[in-house]
N, C-alpha and C positions, 0 to 999 in steps of 0.2 A: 887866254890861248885862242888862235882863230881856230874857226871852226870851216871845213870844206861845205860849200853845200850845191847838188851836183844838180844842175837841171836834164832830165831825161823826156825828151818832148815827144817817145814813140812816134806814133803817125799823126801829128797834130800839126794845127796853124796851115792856114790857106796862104799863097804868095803872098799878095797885097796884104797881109797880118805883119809879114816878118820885118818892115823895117818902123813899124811905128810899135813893135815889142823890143826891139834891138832899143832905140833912143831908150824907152823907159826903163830899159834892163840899165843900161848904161846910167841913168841918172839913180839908182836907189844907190844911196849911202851907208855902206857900213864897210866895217875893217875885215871881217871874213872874205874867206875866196871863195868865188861863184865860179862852178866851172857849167859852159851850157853845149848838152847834147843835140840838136837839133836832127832834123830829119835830113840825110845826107844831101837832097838836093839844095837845100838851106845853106851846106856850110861855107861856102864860097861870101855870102852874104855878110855871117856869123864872124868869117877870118876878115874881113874886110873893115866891117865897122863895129863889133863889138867890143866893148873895154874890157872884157873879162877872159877867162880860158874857155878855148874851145874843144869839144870831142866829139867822138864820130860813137853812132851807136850801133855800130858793127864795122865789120872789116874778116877780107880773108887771109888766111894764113899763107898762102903761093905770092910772091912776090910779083909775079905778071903772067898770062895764060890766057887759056880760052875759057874765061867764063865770064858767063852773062850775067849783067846787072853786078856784077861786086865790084867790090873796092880793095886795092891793098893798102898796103903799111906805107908802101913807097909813094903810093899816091897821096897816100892820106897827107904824106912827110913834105911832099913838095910843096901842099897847099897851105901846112901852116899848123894843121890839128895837132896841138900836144899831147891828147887824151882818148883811148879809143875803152868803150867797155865791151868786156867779155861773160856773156852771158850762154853759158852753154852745159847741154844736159850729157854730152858727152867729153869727159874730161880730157880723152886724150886730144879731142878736135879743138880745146879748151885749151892746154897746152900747146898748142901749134903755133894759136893763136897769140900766147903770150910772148910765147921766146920771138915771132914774125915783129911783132908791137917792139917790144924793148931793143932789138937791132935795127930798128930804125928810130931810136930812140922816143918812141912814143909810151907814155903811163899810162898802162891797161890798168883798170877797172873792172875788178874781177867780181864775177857774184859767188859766194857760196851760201849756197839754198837751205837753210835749212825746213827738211823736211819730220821734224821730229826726231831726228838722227839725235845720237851721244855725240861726247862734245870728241871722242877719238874717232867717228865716222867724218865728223866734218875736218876735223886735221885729217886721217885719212885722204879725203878729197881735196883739199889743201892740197897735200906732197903731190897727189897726180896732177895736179893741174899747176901747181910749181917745179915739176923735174925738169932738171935740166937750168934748172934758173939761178944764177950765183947769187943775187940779194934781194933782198924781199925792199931794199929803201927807195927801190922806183916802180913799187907796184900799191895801189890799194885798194883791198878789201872790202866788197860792200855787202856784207853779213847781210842777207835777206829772210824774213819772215814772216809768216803770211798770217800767224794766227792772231787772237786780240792781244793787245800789247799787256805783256806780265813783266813788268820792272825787273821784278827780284830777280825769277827763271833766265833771263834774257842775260842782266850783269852777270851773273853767274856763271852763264855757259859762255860769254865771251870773253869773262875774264881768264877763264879755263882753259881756250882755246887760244887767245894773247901768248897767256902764260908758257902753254905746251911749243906753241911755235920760236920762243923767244929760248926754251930752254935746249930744244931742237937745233936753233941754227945759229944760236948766237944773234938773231936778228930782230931789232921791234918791226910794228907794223901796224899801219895806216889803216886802222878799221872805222867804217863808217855804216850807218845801219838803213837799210830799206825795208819798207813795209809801209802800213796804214801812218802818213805823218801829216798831224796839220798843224796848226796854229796855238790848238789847245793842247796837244803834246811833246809838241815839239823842245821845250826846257826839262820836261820827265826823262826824253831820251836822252837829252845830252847832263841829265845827272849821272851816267853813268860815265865814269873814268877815263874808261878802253874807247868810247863809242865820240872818233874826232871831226865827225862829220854825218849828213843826209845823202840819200839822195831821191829825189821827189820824182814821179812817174809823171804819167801822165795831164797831172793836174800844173804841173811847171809848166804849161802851154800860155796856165793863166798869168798874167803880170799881176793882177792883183791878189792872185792867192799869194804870190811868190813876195812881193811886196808885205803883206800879213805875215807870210811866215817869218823871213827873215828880218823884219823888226821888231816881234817879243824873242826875240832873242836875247838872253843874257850877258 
């Protein structure tokens, strides 16, 4: 089964970095889908010459306006970006954001945090930040966790949480896990079922991390 695995490049890579990262992004081999978030000045670069899916690592929910420095949906849609993530501690700004992304038909990439929460605070936080949203099959999920990685605790609570959503909406759904992932855990996380993909933070700047990770892949 492929597996998603999501480059998220925060504030990283200098100009002169991004087209000789772009060539070797392009050249690593493997049957999984790479999606790469680069830093918004970047994506222009990214939609132009990379072989892979592009996403933006923000975006506002207002469609055009007075504001500074943002980007909408419509913008994002004309340039090309199929993928925007939504990382937000307020969920109804959270949902704004999702329903602006999918009417322009872009697949938000949502984070839910967990903060030590039960596995019904984080459905909870799910439903807010999915109201209003008729299917979960053009959205996903990227289950975040900050503490050391605990296999067991981890499948457990996301297959609990899989579970509760699937029996909720009649709907599967595209979870993928963020946190602490490298080279040497990265086949731990994906023994778990529920968990169809990564997504690497800041270290995805490197090509050679990203090259190690995604070839001990199984």
């Amino acid at each position: 089964m492929k597996k998603i695995i999501v480059l998220n490049h925060k504030m990283t890579l200098l100009y002169d970095e991004v087209l000789e990262y772009i060539v070797k992004l392009n050249n690593i081999d493997t049957n999984n889908d790479i999606i790469v978030c680069p830093s918004s000045i970047y994506l222009e670069s990214f939609i132009n010459y990379c072989n892979w899916g592009v996403g933006s690592q923000e975006m506002h929910y207002e469609l055009s306006g007075d504001y500074n420095g943002e980007i909408s949906s419509l913008q994002l849609k004309s340039m090309g970006v199929e993928y925007v993530i939504v990382d937000e501690k307020d969920n109804e700004v959270a949902n704004k954001k999702v329903i602006a992304a999918l009417e322009s038909n872009i697949i938000p990439i949502i984070y839910l945090n967990d903060n030590d929460n039960s596995v019904e605070e984080l459905y909870n936080n799910f439903k807010n930040i999915t109201k209003k949203v008729e299917s979960y099959e053009f959205i996903i999920l990227a289950y975040h966790n900050n503490k050391e990685l605990n296999l067991t605790d981890m499948e457990e609570k996301i297959k609990e949480l899989k579970n509760m959503i699937k029996v909720n909406s009649s709907k599967d759904i595209t979870i993928i896990y963020s946190g602490d992932i490298n080279k040497d855990n990265i086949n731990k996380i994906f023994s778990i079922k529920e968990v169809e993909g990564v997504i690497l933070g800041s270290i995805s700047s490197s090509i050679n991390e990203v090259e190690d990770i995604v070839n001990v892949i199984d």
